[in-house]
PDB file of N, CA, C, O and CB in Angstrom:
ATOM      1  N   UNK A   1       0.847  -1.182   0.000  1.00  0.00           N
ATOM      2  CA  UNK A   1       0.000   0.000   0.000  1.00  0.00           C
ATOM      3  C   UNK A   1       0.886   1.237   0.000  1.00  0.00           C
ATOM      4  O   UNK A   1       1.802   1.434   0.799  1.00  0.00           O
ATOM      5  CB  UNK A   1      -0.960   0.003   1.221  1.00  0.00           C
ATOM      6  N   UNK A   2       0.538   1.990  -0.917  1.00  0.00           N
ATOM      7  CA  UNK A   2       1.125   3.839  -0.935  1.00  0.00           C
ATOM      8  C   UNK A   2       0.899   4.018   0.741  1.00  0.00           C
ATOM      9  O   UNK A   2       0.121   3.547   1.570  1.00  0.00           O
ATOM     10  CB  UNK A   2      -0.227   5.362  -2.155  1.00  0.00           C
ATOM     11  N   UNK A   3       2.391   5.272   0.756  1.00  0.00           N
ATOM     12  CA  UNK A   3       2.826   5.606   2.339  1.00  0.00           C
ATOM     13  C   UNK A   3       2.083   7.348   1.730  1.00  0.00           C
ATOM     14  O   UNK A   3       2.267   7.938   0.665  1.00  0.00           O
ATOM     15  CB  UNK A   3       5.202   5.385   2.982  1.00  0.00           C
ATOM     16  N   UNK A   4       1.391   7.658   2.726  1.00  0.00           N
ATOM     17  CA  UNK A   4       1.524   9.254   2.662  1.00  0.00           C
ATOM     18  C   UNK A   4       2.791  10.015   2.630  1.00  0.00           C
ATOM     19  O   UNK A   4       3.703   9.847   3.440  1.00  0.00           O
ATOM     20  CB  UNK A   4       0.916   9.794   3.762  1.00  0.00           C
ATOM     21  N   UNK A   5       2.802  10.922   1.583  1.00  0.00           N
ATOM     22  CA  UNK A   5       4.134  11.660   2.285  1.00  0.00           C
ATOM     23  C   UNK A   5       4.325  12.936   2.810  1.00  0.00           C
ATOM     24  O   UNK A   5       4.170  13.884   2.039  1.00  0.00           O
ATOM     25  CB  UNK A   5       5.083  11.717   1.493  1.00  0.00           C
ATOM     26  N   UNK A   6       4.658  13.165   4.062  1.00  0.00           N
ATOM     27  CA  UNK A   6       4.342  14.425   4.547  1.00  0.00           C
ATOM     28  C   UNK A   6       5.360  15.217   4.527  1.00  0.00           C
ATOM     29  O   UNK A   6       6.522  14.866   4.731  1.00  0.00           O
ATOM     30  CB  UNK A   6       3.851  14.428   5.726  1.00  0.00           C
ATOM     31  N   UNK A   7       4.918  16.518   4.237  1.00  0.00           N
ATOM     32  CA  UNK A   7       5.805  18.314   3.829  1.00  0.00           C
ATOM     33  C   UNK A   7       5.231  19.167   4.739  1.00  0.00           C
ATOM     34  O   UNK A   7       4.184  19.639   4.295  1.00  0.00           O
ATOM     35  CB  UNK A   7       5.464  19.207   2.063  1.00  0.00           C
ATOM     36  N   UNK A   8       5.487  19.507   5.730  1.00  0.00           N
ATOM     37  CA  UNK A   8       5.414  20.912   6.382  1.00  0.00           C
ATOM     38  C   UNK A   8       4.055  20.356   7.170  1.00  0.00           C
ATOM     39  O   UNK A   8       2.999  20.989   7.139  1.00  0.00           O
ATOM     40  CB  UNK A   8       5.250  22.494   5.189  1.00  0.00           C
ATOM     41  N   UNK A   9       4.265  18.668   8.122  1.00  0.00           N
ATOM     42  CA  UNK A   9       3.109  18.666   8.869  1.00  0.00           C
ATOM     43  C   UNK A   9       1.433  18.474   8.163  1.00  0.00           C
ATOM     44  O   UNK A   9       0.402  18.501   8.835  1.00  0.00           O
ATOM     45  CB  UNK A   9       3.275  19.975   9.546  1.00  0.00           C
ATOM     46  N   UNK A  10       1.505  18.286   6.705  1.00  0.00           N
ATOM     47  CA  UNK A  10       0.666  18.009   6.019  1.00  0.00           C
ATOM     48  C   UNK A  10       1.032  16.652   5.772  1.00  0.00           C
ATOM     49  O   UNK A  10       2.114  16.187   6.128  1.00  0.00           O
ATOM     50  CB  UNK A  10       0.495  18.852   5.041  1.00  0.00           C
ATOM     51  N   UNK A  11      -0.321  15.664   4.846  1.00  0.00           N
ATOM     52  CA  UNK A  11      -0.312  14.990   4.342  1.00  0.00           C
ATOM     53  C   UNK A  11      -0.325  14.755   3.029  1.00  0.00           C
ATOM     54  O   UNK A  11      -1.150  15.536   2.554  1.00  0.00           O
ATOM     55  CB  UNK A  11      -0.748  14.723   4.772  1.00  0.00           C
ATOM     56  N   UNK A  12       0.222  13.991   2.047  1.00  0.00           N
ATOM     57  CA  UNK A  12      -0.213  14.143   0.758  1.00  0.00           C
ATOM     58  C   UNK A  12      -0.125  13.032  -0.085  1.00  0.00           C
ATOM     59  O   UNK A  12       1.040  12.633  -0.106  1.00  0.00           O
ATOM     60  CB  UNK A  12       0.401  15.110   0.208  1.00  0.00           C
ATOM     61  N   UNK A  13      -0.843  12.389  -0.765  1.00  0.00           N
ATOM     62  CA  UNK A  13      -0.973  11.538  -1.315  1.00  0.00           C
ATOM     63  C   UNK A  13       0.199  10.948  -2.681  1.00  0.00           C
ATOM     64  O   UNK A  13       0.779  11.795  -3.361  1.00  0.00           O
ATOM     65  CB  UNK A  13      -2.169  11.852  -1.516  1.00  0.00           C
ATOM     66  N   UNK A  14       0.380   9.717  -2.886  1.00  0.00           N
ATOM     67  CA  UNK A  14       1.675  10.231  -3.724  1.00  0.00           C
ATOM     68  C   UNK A  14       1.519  10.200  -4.918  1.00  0.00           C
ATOM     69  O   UNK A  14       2.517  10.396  -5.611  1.00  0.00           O
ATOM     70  CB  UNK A  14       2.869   9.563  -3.579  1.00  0.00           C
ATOM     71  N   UNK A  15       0.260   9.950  -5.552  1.00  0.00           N
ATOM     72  CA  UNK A  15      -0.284  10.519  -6.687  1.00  0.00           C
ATOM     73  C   UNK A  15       0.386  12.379  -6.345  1.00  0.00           C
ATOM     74  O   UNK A  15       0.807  13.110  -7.241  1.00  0.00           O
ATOM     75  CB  UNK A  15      -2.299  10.171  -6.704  1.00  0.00           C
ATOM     76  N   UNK A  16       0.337  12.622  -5.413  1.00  0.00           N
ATOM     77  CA  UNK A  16       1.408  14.300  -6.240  1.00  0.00           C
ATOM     78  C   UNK A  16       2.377  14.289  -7.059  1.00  0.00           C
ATOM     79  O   UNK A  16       2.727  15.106  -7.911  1.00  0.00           O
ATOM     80  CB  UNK A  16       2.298  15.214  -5.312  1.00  0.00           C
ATOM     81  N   UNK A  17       2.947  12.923  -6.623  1.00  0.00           N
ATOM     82  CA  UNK A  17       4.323  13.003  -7.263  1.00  0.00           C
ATOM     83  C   UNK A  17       4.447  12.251  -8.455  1.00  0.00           C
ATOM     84  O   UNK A  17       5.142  12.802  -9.309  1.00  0.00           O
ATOM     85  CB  UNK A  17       5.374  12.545  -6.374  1.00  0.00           C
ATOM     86  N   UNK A  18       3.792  10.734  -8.871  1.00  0.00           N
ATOM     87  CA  UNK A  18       3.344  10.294  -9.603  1.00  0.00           C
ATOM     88  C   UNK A  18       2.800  10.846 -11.016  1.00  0.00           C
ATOM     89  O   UNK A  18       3.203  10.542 -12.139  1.00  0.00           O
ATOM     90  CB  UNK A  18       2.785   9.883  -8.971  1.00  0.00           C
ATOM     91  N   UNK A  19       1.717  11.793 -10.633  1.00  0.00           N
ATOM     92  CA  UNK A  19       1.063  12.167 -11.626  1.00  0.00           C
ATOM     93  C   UNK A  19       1.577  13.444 -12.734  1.00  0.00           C
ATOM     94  O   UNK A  19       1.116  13.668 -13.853  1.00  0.00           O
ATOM     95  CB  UNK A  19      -0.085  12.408 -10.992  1.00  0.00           C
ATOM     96  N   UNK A  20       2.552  14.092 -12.100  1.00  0.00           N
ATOM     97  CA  UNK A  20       3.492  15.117 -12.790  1.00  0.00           C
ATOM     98  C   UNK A  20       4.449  14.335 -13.537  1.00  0.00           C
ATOM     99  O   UNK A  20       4.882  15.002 -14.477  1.00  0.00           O
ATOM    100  CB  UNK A  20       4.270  16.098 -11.778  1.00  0.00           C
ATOM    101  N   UNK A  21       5.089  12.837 -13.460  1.00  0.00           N
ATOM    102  CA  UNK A  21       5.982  12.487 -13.835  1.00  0.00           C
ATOM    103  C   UNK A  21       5.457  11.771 -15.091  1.00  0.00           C
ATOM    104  O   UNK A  21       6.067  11.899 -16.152  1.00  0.00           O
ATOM    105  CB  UNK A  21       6.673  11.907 -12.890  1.00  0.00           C
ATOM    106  N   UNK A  22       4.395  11.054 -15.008  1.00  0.00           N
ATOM    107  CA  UNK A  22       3.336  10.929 -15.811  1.00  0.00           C
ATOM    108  C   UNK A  22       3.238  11.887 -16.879  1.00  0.00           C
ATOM    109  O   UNK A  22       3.812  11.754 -17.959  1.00  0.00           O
ATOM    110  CB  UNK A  22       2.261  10.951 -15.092  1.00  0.00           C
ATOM    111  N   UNK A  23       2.563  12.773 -16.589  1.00  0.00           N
ATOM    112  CA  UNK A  23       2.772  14.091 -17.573  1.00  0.00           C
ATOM    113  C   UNK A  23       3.712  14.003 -18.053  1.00  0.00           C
ATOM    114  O   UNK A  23       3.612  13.654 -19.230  1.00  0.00           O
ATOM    115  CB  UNK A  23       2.802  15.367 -17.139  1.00  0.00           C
ATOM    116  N   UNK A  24       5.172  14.236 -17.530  1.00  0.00           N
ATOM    117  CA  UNK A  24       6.042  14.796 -18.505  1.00  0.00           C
ATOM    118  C   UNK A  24       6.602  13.470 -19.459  1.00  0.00           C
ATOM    119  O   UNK A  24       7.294  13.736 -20.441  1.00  0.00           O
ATOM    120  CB  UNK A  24       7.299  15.666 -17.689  1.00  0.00           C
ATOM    121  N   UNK A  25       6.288  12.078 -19.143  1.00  0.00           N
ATOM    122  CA  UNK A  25       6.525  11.587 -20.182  1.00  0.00           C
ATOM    123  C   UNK A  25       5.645  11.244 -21.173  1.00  0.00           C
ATOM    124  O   UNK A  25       6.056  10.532 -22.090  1.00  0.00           O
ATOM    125  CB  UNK A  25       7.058  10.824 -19.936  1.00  0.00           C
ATOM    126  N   UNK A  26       3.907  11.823 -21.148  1.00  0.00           N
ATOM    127  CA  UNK A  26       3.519  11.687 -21.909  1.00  0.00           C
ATOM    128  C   UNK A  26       3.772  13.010 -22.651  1.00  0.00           C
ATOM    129  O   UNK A  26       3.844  12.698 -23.840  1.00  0.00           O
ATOM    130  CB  UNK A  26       2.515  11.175 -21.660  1.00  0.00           C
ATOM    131  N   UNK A  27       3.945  14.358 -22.521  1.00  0.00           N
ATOM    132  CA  UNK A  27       4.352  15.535 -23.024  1.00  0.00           C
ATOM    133  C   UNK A  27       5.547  15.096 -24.040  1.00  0.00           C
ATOM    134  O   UNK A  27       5.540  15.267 -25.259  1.00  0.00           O
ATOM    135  CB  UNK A  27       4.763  16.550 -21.835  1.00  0.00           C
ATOM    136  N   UNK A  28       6.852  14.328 -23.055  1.00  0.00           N
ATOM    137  CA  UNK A  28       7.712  14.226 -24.343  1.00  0.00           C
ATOM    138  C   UNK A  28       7.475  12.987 -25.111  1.00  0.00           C
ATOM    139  O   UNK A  28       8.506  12.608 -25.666  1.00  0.00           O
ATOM    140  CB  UNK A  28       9.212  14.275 -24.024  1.00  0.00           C
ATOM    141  N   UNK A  29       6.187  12.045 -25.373  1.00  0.00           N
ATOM    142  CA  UNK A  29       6.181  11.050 -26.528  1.00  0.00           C
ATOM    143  C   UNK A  29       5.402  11.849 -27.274  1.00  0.00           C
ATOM    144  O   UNK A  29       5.397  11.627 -28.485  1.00  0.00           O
ATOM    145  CB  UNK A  29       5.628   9.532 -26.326  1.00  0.00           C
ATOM    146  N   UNK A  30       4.666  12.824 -26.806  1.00  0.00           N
ATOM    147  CA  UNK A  30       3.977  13.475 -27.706  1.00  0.00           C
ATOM    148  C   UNK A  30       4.890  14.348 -28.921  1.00  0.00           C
ATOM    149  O   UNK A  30       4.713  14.219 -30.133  1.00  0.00           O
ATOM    150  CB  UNK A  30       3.096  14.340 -26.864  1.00  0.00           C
ATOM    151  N   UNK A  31       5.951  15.303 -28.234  1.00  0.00           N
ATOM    152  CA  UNK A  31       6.962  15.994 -28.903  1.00  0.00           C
ATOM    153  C   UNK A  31       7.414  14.829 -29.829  1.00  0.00           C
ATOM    154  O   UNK A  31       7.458  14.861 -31.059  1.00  0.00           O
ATOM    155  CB  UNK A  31       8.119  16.646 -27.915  1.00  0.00           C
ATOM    156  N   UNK A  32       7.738  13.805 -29.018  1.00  0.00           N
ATOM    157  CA  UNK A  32       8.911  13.055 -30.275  1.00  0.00           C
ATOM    158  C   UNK A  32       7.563  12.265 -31.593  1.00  0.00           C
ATOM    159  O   UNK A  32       7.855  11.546 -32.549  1.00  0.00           O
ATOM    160  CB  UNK A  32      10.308  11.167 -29.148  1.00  0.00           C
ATOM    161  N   UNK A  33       6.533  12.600 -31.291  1.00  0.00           N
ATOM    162  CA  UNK A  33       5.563  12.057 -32.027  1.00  0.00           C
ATOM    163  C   UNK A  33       5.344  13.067 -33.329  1.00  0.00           C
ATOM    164  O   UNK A  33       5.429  12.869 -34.541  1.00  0.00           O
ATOM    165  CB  UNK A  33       4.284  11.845 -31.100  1.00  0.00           C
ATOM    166  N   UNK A  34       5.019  14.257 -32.517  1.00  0.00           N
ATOM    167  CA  UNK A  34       5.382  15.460 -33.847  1.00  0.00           C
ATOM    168  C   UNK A  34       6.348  15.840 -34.146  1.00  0.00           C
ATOM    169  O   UNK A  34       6.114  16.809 -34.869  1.00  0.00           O
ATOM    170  CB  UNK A  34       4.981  16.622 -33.845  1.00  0.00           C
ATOM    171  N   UNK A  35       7.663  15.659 -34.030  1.00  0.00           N
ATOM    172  CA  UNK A  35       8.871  15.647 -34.303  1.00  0.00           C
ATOM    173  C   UNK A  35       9.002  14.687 -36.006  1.00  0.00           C
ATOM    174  O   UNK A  35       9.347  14.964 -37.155  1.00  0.00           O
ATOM    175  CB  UNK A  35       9.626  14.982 -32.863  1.00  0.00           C
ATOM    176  N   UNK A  36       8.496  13.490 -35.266  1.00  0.00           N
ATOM    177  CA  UNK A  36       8.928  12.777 -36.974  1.00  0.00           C
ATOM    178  C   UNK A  36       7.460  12.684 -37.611  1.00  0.00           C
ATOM    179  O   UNK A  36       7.407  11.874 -38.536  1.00  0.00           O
ATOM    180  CB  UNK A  36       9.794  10.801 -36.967  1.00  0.00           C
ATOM    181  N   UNK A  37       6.354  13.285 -37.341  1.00  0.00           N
ATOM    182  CA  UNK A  37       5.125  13.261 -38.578  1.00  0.00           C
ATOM    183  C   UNK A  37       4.480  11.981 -37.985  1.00  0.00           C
ATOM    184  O   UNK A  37       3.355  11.719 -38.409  1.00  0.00           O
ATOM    185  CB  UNK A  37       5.707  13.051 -40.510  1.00  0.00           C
ATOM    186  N   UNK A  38       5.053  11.105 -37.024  1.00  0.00           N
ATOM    187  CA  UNK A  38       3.653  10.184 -36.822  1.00  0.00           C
ATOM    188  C   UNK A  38       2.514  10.578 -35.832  1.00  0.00           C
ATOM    189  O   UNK A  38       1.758   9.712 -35.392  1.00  0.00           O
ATOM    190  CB  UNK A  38       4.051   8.775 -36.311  1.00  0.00           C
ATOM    191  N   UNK A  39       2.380  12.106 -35.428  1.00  0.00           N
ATOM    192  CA  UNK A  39       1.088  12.353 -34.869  1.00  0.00           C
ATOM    193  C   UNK A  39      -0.055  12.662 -35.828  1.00  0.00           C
ATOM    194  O   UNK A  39      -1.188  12.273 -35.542  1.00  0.00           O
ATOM    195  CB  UNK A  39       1.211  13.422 -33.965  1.00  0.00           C
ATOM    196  N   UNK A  40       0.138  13.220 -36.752  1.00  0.00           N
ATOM    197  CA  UNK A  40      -0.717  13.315 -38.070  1.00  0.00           C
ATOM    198  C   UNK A  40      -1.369  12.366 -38.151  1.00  0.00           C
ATOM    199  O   UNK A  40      -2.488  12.675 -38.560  1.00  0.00           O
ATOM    200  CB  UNK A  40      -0.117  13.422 -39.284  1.00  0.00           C
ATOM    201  N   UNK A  41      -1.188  10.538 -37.836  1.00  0.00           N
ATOM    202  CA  UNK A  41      -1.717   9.530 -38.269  1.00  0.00           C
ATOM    203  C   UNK A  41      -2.553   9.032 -37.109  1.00  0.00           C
ATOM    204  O   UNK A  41      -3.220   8.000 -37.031  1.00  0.00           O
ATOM    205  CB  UNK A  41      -0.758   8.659 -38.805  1.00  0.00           C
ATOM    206  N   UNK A  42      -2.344  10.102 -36.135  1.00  0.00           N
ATOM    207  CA  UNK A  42      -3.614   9.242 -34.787  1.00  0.00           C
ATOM    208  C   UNK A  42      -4.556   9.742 -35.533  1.00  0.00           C
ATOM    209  O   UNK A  42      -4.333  10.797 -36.127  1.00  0.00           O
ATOM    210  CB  UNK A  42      -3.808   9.775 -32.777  1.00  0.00           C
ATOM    211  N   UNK A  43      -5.979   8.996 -35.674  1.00  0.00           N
ATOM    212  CA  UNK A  43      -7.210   9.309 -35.436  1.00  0.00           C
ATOM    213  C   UNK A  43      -7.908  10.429 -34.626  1.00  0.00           C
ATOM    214  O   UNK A  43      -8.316  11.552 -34.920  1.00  0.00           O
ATOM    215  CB  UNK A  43      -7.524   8.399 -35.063  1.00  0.00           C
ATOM    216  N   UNK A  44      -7.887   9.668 -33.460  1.00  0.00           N
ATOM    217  CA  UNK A  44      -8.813  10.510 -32.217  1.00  0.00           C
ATOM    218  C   UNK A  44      -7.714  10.892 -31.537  1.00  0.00           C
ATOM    219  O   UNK A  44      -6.900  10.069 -31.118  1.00  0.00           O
ATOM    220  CB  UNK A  44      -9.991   9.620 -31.133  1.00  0.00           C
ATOM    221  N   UNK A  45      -7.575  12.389 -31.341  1.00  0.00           N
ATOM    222  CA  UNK A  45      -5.785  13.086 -30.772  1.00  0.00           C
ATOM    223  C   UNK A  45      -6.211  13.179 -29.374  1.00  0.00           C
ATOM    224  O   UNK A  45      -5.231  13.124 -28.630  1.00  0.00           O
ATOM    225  CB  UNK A  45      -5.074  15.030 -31.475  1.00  0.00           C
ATOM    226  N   UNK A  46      -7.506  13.322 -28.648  1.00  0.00           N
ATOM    227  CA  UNK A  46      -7.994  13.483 -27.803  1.00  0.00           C
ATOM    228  C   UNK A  46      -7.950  12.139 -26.749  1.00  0.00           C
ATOM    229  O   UNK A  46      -7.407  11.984 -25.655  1.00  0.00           O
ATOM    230  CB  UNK A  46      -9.057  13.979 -28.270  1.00  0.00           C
ATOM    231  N   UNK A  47      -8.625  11.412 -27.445  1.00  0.00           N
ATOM    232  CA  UNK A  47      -8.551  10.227 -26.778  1.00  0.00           C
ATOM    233  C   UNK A  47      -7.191   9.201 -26.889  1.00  0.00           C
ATOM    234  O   UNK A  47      -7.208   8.142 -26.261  1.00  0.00           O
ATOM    235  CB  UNK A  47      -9.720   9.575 -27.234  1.00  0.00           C
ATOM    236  N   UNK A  48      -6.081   9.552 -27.676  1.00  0.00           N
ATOM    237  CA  UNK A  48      -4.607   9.202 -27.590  1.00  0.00           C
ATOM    238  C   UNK A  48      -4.007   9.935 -26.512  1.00  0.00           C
ATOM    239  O   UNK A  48      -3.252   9.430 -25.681  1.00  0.00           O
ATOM    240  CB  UNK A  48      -3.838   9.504 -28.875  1.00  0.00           C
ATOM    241  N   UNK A  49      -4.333  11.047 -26.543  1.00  0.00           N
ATOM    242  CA  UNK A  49      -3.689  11.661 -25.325  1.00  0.00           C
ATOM    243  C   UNK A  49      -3.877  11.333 -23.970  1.00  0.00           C
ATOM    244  O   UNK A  49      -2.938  11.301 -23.175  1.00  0.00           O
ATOM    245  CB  UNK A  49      -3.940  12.829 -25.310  1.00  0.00           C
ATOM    246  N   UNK A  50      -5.361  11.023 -23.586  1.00  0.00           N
ATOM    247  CA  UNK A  50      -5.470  10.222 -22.612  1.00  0.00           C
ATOM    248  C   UNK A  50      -5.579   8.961 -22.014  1.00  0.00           C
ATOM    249  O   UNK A  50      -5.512   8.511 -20.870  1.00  0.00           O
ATOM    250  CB  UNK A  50      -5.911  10.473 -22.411  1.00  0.00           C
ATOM    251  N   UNK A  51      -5.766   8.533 -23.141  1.00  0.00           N
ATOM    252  CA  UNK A  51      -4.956   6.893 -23.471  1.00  0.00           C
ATOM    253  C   UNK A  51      -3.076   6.709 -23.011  1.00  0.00           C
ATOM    254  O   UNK A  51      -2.588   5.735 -22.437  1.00  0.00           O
ATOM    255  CB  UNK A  51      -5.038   6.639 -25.617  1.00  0.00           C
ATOM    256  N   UNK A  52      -2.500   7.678 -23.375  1.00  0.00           N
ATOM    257  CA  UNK A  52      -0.806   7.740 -23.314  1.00  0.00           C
ATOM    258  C   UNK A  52      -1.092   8.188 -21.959  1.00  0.00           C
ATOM    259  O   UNK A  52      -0.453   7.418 -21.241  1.00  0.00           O
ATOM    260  CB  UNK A  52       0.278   8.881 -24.465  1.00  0.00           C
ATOM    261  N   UNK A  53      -1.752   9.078 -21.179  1.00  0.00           N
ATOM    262  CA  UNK A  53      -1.479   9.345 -19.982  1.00  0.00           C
ATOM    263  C   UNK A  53      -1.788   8.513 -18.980  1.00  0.00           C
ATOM    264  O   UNK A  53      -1.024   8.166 -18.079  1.00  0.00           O
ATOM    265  CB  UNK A  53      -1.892  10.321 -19.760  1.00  0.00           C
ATOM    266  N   UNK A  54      -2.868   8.202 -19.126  1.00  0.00           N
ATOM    267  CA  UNK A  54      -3.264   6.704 -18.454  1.00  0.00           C
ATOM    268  C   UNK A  54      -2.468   5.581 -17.972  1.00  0.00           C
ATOM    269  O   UNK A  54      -2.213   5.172 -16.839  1.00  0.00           O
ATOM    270  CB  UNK A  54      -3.938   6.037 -19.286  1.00  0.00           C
ATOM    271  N   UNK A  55      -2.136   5.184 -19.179  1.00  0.00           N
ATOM    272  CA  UNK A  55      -0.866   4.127 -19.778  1.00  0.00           C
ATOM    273  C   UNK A  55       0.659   4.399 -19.091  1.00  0.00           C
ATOM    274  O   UNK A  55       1.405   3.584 -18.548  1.00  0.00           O
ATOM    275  CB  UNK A  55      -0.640   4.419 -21.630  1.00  0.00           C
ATOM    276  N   UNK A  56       0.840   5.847 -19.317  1.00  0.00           N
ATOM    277  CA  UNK A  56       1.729   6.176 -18.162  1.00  0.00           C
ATOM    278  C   UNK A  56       1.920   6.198 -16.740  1.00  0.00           C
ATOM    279  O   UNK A  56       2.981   5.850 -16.221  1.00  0.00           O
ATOM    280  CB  UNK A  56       1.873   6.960 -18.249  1.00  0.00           C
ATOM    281  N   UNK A  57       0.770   6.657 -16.003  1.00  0.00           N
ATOM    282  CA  UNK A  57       0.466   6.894 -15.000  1.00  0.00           C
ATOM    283  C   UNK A  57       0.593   5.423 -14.304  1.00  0.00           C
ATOM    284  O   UNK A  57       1.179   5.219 -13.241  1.00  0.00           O
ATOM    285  CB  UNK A  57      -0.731   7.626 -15.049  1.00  0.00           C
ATOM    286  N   UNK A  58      -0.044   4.468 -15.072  1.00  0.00           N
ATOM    287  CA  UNK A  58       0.284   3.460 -14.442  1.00  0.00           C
ATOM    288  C   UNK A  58       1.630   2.196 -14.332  1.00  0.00           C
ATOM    289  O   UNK A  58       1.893   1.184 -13.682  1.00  0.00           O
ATOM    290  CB  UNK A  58      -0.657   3.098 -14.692  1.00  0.00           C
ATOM    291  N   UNK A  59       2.184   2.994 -15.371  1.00  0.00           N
ATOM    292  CA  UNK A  59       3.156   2.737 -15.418  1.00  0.00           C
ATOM    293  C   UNK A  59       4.434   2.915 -14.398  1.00  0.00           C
ATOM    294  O   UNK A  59       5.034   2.083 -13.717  1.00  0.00           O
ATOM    295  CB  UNK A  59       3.165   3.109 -16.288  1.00  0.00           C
ATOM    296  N   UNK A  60       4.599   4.255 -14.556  1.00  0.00           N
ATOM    297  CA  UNK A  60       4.433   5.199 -13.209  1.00  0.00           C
ATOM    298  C   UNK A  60       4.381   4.586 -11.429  1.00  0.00           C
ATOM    299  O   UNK A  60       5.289   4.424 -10.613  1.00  0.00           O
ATOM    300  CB  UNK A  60       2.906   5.935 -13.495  1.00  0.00           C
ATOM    301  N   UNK A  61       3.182   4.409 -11.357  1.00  0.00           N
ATOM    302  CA  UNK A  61       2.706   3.909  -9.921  1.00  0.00           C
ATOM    303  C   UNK A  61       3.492   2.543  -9.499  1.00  0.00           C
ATOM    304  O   UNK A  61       4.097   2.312  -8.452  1.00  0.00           O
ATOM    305  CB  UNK A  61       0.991   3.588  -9.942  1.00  0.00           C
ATOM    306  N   UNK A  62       3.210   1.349 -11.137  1.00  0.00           N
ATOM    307  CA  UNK A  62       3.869   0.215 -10.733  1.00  0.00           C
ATOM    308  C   UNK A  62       5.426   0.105 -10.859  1.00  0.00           C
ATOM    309  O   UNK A  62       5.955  -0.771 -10.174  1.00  0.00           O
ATOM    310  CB  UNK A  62       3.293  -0.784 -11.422  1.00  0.00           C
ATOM    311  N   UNK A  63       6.225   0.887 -11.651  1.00  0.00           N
ATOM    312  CA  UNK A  63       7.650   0.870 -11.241  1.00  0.00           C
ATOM    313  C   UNK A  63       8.006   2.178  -9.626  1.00  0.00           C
ATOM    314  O   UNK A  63       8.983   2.101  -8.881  1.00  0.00           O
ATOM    315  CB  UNK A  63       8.596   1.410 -12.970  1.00  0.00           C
ATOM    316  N   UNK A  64       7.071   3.037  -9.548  1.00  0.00           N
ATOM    317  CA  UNK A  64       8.080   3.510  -8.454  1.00  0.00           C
ATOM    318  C   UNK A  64       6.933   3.630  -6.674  1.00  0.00           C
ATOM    319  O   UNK A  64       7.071   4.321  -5.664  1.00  0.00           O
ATOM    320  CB  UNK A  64       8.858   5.492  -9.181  1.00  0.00           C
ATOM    321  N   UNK A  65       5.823   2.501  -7.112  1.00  0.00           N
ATOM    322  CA  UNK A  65       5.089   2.160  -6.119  1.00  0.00           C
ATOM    323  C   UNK A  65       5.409   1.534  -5.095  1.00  0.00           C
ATOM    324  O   UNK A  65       6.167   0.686  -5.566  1.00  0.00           O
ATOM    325  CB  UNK A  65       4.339   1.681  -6.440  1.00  0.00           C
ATOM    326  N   UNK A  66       5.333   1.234  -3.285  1.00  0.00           N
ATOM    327  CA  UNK A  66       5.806   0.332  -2.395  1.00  0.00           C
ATOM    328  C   UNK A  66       5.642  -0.763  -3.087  1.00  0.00           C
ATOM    329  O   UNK A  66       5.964  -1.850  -2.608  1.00  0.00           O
ATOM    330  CB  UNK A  66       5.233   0.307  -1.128  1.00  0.00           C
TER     331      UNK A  66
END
């Protein structure tokens, strides 16, 4: 089970930390996606994007989870 992690006598869940890291690697597959022309070929850009974040996130949780 996730440990809380506490800053300044607060509590915080570690989805804080998780979910930014998440982001930034779906931010840079996105760059390297329009970088070489294969974002042009998603379909639905909307629902790839949160598909890749998803996909990350849990990715995410299970490599740097207790």
């Amino acid at each position: 089970m996730f440990e809380e992690l506490a800053f300044g006598g607060l509590l915080f869940s570690p989805l804080v930390i998780f979910m930014p890291i998440a982001f930034l690697l779906s931010w840079g597959t996105r760059a390297v996606l329009h970088k070489t022309g294969l974002y042009s070929r998603v379909w639905k850009v909307a629902w790839f994007e949160v598909g890749l974040y998803v996909c990350y996130l849990a990715l995410v949780i299970y490599l740097l989870g207790s």
